[in-house]
C-alpha positions in Angstrom: -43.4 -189.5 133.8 -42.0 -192.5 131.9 -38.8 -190.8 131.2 -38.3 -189.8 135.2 -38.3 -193.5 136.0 -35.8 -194.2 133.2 -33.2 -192.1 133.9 -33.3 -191.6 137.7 -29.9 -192.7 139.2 -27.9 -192.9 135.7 -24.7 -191.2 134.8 -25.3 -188.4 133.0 -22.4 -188.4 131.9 -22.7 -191.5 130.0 -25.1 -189.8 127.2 -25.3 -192.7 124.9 -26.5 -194.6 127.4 -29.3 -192.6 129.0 -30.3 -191.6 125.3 -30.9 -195.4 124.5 -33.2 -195.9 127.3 -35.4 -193.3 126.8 -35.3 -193.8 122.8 -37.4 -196.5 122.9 -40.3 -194.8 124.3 -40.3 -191.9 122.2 -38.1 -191.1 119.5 -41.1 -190.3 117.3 -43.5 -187.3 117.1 -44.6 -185.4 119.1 -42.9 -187.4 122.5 -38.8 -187.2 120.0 -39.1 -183.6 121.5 -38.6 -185.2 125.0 -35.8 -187.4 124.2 -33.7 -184.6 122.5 -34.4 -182.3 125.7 -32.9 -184.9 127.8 -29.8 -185.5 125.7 -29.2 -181.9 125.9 -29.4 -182.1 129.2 -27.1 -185.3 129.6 -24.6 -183.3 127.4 -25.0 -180.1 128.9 -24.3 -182.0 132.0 -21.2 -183.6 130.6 -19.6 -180.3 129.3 -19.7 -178.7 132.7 -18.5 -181.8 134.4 -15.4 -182.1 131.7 -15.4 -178.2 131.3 -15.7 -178.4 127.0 -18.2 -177.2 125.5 -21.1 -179.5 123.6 -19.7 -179.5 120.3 -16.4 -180.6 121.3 -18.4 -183.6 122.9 -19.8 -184.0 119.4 -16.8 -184.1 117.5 -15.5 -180.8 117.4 -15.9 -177.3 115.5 -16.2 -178.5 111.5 -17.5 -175.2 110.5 -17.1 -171.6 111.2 -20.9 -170.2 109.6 -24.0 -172.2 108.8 -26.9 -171.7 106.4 -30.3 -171.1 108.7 -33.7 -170.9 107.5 -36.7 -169.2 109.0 -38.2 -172.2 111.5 -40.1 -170.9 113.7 -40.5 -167.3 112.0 -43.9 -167.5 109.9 -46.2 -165.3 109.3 -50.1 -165.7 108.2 -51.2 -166.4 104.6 -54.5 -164.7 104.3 -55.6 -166.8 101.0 -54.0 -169.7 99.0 -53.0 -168.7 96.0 -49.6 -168.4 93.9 -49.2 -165.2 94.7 -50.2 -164.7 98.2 -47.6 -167.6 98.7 -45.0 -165.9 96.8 -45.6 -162.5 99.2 -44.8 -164.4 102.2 -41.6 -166.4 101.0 -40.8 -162.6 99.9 -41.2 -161.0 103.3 -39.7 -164.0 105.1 -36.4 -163.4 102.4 -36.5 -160.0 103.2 -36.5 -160.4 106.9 -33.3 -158.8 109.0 -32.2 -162.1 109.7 -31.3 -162.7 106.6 -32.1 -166.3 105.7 -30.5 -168.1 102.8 -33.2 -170.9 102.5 -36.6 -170.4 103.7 -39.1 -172.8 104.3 -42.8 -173.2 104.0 -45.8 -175.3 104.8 -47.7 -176.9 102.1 -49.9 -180.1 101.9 -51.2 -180.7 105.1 -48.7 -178.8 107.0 -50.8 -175.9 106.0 -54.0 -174.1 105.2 -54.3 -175.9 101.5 -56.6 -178.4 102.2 -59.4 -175.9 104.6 -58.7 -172.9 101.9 -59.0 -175.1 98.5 -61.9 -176.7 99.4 -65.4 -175.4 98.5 -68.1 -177.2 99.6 -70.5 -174.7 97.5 -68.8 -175.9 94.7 -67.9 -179.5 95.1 -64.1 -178.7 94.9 -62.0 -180.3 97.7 -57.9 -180.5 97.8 -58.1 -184.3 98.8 -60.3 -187.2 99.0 -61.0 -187.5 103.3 -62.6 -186.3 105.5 -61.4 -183.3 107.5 -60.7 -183.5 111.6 -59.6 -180.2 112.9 -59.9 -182.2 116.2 -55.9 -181.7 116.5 -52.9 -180.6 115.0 -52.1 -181.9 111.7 -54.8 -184.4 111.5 -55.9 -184.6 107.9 -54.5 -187.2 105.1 -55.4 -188.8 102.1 -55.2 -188.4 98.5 -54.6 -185.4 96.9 -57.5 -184.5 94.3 -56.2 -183.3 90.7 -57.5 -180.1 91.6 -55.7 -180.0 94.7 -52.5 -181.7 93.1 -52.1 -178.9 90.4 -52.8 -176.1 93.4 -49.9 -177.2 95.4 -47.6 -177.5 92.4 -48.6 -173.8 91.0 -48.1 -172.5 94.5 -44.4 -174.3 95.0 -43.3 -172.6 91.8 -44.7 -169.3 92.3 -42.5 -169.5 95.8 -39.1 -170.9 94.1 -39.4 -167.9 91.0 -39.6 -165.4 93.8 -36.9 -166.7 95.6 -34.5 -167.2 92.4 -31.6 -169.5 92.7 -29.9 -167.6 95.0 -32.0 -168.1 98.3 -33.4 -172.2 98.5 -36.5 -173.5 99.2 -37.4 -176.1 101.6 -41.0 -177.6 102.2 -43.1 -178.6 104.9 -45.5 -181.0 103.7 -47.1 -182.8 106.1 -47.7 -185.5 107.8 -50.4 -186.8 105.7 -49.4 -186.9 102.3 -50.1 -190.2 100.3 -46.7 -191.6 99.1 -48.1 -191.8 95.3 -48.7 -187.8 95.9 -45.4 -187.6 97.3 -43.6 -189.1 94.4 -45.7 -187.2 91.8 -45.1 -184.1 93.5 -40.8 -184.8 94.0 -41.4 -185.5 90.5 -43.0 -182.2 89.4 -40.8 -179.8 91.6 -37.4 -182.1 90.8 -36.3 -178.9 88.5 -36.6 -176.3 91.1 -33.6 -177.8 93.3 -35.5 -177.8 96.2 -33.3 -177.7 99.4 -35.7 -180.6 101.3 -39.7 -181.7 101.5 -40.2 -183.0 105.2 -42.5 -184.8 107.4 -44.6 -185.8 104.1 -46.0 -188.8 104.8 -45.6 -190.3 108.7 -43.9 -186.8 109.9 -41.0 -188.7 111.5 
């Protein structure tokens, strides 16, 4: 409702403008969604009412093709092991759409820290207590075990791929930023494309 009351009775046309209002009250997770929709609109707006299309209101046509990676297709790991991993960043490769980079959730931006942990056995993939009481919720320290998990996993998924399709990594939020480092560290020879969200997941 906050955004209505900001943008009521501006110019739609002036897009820097509205954006800056609305910025301030959300250009952060999960409300950033908002304040993109309503540039969109602003710009969307502004095209029609200059008759160009969007990207010439952003500067123009720079490129002719694009690399795109699989964001919203995903599909269910069933258990959390190198190889189960490697399947899926196969399939997702193999997919009609034909993605050259594909990206996948580790850390806290997936099942790693519910499937690694074993209360039977005492193992658990960080130190904290898990809260399944939202999305994303967990953080902390990763455990040694847990550490040397995620980095088997990450190479499994890069030596399937080969260098000719890139990785990118979804990591969090809630990864420590001494875990962070440590792990940019470990997977610095597998030319990652990107690790995102690791830490704040701004």
């Amino acid at each position: 409702m906050i955004y209505k009351e900001l943008v009521l009775g501006c110019d739609p046309t002036d897009v820097q403008r509205v954006v800056e209002q609305v910025r301030r009250f959300g250009a952060f997770k999960p409300w950033g969604a908002g304040v993109s929709m309503i540039e969109v609109a602003c710009l969307d707006i502004a095209g029609k009412a200059f008759g160009v299309p969007i990207y010439k209101l952003l500067g123009g046509k720079v490129r002719d093709r694009i690399r795109v990676y699989n964001g919203n297709l995903r599909m269910p790991i069933a258990e959390c092991t190198p190889e189960a991993y490697a399947a899926d960043v196969r399939a997702v490769a193999d997919s009609a759409e034909g993605f050259t980079i594909v990206k996948q959730g580790i850390a806290f931006h997936s099942g790693m820290p519910a499937q690694l942990s074993d209360g039977a056995t005492g193992v658990e993939y960080y130190y904290g207590d898990s809260n399944e009481a939202m999305r994303y919720p967990n953080r902390g320290v990763l455990t040694e075990q847990g550490f040397k998990a995620t980095v088997e996993i990450v190479k499994a998924m890069k030596a399937e791929l080969g260098d000719e399709i890139g990785l990118a990594l979804d990591t969090g939020p809630g990864l420590a930023p001494s875990d962070l480092l440590r792990l940019a560290k470990e997977f610095e020879p597998l030319h990652l494309m990107w690790m995102e969200d690791a830490i704040s997941g701004d």
